[in-house]
N, C-alpha and C positions, 0 to 999 in steps of 0.2 A: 611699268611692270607691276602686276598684282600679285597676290600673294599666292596664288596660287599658278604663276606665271615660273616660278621653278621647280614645280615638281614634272619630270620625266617617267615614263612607266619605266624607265632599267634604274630610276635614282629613289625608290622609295618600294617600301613592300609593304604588305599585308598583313594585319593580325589578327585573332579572334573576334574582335569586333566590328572588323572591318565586313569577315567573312558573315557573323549575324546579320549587317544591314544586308548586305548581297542578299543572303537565302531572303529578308523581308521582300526585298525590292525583287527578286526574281518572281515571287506570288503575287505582288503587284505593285509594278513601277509607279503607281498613281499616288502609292502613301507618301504622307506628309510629314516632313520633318518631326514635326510633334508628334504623329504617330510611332515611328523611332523612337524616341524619346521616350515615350511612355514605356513602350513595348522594352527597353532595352534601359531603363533605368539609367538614361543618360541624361545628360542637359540639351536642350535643342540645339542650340550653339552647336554642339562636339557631332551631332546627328547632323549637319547641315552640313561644317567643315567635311567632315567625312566623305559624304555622297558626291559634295563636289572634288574634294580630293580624286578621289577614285574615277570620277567622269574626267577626269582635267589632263589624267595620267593615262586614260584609256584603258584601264583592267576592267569598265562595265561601259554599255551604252543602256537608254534607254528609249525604246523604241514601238510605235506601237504597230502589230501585224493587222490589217486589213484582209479581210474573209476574201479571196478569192471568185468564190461564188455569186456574191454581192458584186462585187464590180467588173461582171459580163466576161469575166474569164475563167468559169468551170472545170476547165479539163488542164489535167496535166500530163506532162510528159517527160522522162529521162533519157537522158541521151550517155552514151557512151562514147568518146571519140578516140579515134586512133589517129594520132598527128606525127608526121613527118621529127624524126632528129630536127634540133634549130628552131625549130617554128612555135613550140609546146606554149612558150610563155608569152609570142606573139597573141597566138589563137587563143588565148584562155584571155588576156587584154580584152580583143575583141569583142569579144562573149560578153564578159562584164558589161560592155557600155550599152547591150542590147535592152532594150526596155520589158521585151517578153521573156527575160531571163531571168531567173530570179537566184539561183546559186550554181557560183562557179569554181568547180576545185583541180588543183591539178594533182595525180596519183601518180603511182607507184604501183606496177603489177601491170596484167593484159592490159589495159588501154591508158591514155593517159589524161585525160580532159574528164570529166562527169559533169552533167550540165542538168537542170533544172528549169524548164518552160511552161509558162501558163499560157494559152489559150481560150478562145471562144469558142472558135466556127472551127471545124478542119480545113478550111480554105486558111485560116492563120498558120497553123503548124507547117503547112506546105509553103506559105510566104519563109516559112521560118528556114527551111529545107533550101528551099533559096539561096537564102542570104549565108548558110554552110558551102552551101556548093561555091560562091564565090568567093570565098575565102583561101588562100593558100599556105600550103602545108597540110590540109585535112588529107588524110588517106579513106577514112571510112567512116562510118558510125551506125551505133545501134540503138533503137527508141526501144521504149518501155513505154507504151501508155498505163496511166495510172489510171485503174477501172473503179477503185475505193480507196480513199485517204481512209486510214485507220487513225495518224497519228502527224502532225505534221508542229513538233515542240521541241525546238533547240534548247534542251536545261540541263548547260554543263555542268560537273561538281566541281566541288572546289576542294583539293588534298590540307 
């Protein structure tokens, strides 16, 4: 067991400094422990411990997004879905493992699935149309195609 083999995200919390590496690392997951360091008047050591604390315990991931565009899948679309009582947490399971999906949530309010697809061709989105239909529990659903990405940056705060 390592030493950072007993930390749990419900058995350790967050502090000030924790939250300055976060805001670093949210501008850019690529800086270097030493950069930390410098930037936050620590010792590398404590910048290091820290970032993997925090990755180990799962309060950050760092991850990098691929452009869309760039890898022959252009167009988006939102889905709204209306599912059957019973079925909500099957059909959102589902969803998740699809490869053209890319975020799955389940809601509260009119519908209850909100779904997130990238495509190429419209011959894709209709393959994808498909593979809803045979799905069960689905009652209905509504698309959104995305005509202009304005903004597409998950940067939550931190209280």
């Amino acid at each position: 067991m390592g030493y950072l083999d007993t930390y749990q995200s419900s058995s350790i919390s967050i502090d000030e400094l924790d939250r300055k590496i976060i805001d670093l690392l949210k501008a850019d997951g690529r800086i270097t422990y030493k950069d930390i360091s410098t930037r936050l008047d620590i010792p590398e050591a404590t910048a290091r411990y820290r970032v993997q604390r925090l990755l180990h315990a799962e309060f950050i991931q760092i991850q990098a997004w691929p452009n869309p565009k760039c890898f022959g899948v252009p167009h988006a679309a939102i889905l709204h879905l209306f599912v059957e009582n019973g079925w909500v947490n099957q059909v959102a399971d589902q969803l998740s493992h699809l490869e053209e999906v890319q975020f799955v949530a389940i809601t509260a309010g009119r519908h209850n699935i909100v779904v997130d697809v990238n495509f190429g061709k419209h011959e894709e989105l209709l393959a994808f149309f498909d593979k809803l239909a045979s799905m069960s529990g689905i009652i209905r659903y509504e698309t959104q195609i995305i005509l202009r990405l304005l903004k597409a940056k998950y940067q939550y705060t931190l209280n």
